[in-house]
C-alpha positions as CSV (number, residue, x, y, z in Angstrom):
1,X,50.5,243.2,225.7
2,X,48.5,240.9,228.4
3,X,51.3,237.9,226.7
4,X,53.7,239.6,227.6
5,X,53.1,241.3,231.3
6,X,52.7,236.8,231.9
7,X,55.7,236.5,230.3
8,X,57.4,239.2,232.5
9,X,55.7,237.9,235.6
10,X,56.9,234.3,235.1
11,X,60.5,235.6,234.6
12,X,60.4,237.0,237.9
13,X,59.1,234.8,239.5
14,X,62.0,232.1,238.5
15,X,64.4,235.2,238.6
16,X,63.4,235.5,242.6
17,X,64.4,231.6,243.8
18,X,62.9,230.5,247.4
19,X,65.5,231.1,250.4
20,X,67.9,228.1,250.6
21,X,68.0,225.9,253.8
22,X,71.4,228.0,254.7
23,X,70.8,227.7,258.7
24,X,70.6,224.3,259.4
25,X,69.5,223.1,262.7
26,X,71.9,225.1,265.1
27,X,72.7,223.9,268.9
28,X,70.6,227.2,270.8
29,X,71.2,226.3,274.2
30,X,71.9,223.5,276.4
31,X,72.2,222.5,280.4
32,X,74.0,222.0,282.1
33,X,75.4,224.8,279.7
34,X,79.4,225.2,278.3
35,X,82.0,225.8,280.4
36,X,79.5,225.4,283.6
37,X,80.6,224.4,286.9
38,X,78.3,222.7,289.2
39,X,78.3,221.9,292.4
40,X,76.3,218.7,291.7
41,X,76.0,216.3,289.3
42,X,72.9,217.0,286.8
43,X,70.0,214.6,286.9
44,X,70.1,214.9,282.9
45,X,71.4,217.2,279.8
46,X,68.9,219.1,277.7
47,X,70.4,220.7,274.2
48,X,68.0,222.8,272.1
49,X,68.5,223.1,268.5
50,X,66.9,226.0,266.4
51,X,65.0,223.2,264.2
52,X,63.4,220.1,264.9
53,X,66.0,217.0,265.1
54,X,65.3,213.4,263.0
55,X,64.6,211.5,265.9
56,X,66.3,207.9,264.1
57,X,69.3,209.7,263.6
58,X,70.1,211.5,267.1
59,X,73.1,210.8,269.5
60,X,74.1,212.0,272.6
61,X,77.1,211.3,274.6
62,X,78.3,211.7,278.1
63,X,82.0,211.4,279.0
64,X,84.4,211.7,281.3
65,X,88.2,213.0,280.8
66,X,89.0,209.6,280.2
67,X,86.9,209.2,277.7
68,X,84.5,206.8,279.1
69,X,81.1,207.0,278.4
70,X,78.5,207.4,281.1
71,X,75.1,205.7,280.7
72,X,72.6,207.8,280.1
73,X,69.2,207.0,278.6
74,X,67.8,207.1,275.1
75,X,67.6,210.6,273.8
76,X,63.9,212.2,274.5
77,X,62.7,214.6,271.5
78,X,60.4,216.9,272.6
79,X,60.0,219.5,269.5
80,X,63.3,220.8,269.0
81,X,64.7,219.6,272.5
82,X,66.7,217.1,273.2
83,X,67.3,215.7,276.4
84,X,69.2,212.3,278.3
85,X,68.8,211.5,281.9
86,X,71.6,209.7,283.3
87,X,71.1,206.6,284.8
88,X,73.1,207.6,287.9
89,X,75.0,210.6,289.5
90,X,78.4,211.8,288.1
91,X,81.3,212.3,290.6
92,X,83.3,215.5,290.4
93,X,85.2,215.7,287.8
94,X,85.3,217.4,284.0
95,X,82.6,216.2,281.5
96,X,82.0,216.3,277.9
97,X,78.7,216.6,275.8
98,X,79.3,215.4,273.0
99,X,76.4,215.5,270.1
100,X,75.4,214.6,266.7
101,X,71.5,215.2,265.2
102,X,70.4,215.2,261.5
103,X,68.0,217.9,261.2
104,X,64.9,217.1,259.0
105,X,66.3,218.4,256.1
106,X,68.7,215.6,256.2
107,X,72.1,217.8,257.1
108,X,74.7,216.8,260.1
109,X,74.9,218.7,262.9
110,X,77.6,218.0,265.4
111,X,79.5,218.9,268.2
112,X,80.5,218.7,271.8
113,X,81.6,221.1,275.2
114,X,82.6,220.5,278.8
115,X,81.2,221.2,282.1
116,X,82.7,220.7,285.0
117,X,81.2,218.7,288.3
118,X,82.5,220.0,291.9
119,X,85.4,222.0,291.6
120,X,86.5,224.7,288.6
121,X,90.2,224.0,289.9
122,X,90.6,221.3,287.0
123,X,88.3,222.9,284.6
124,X,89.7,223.5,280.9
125,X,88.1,226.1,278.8
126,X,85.4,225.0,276.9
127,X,85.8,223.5,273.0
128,X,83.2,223.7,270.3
129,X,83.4,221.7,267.5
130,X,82.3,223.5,264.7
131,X,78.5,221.7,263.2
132,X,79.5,219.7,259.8
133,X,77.5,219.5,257.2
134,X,77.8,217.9,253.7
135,X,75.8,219.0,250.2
136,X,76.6,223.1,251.1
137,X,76.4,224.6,247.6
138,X,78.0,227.6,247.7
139,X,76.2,230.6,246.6
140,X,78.6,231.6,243.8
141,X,77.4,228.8,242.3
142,X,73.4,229.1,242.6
143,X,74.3,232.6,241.6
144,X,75.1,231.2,238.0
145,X,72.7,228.4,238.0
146,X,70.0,231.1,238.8
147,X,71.3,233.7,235.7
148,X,71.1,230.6,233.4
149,X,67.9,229.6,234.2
150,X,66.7,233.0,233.7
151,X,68.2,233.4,230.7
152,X,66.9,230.3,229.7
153,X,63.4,231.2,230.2
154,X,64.0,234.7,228.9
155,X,64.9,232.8,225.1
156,X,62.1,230.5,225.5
157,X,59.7,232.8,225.9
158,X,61.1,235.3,223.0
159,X,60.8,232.2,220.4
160,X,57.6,231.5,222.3
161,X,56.3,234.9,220.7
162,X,58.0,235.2,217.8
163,X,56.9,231.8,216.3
164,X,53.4,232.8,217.2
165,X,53.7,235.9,215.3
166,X,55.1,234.1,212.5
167,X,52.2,231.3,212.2
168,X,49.6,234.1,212.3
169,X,51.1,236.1,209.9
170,X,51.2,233.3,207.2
171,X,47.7,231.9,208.0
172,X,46.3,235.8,207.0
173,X,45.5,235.8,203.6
């Protein structure tokens, strides 16, 4: 009986997998923030992400509507914060963030909006790209992988026991 309450508790214990990594690092909040209009031009921009970025592979880019970039400095990592000072004031004008981080897990996340400098005259609404990420396994399929291995264990443990039985019943005289 004891054989087979560990048998049962190792089952379920494979039966109930860990919690994929599902939500990837996810832009929280940022400033200047989407679709803002300011009446002056931001000393830097500061995105935070719901996990801790890889700081090697972390990019940040200021533009204008003309899509030239604006120097900024290297990005800064503080936890899961990421910020860029620029090197000098922005005239009026739209602006886009545009960013791309690897979370520590190793999956993209990118994206970009617009905020506006000076007047909201000129202003278009703002765009989010939705985050990419590659290697998503969909849950249909960990669904099956996770019945098979169950079932796999389930049969391995069954011949498990009945070989057992089966040596100790011809070694009894």
């Amino acid at each position: 009986m004891r054989r087979l309450m560990v048998v049962l508790a190792a089952v379920v214990a494979v039966s109930v997998p860990a919690v994929p990594a599902w939500a990837h690092a996810q832009l929280l909040s940022s400033a200047p923030a989407a679709g803002a209009v300011l009446p002056t031009s931001p000393a830097e921009v500061t995105l935070r992400f719901s996990e801790e970025p890889n700081p090697s592979f972390t990019t940040i880019v200021l533009s204008d509507t003309a899509r030239t970039r604006i120097p900024t400095g290297p990005p800064a990592i503080t936890s899961a914060t990421v910020t860029v000072a620029l090197e000098a004031p922005v005239a009026d004008g739209v602006y886009t963030v545009a960013y791309r981080v690897v979370s520590k897990d190793g999956h993209t996340v990118q994206g970009s909006y617009v905020f506006t400098v000076g007047s909201s005259s000129s202003a278009p609404s703002p765009v989010a790209v939705p985050a990419a990420s590659s290697r998503v396994v969909p849950p249909g399929v960990l669904l099956v992988f996770g019945v098979a291995a169950v079932a796999l264990i389930g049969l391995a443990a069954y011949f498990a026991l009945t070989a057992r039985r089966a040596l100790k019943s011809k070694q009894l005289p």
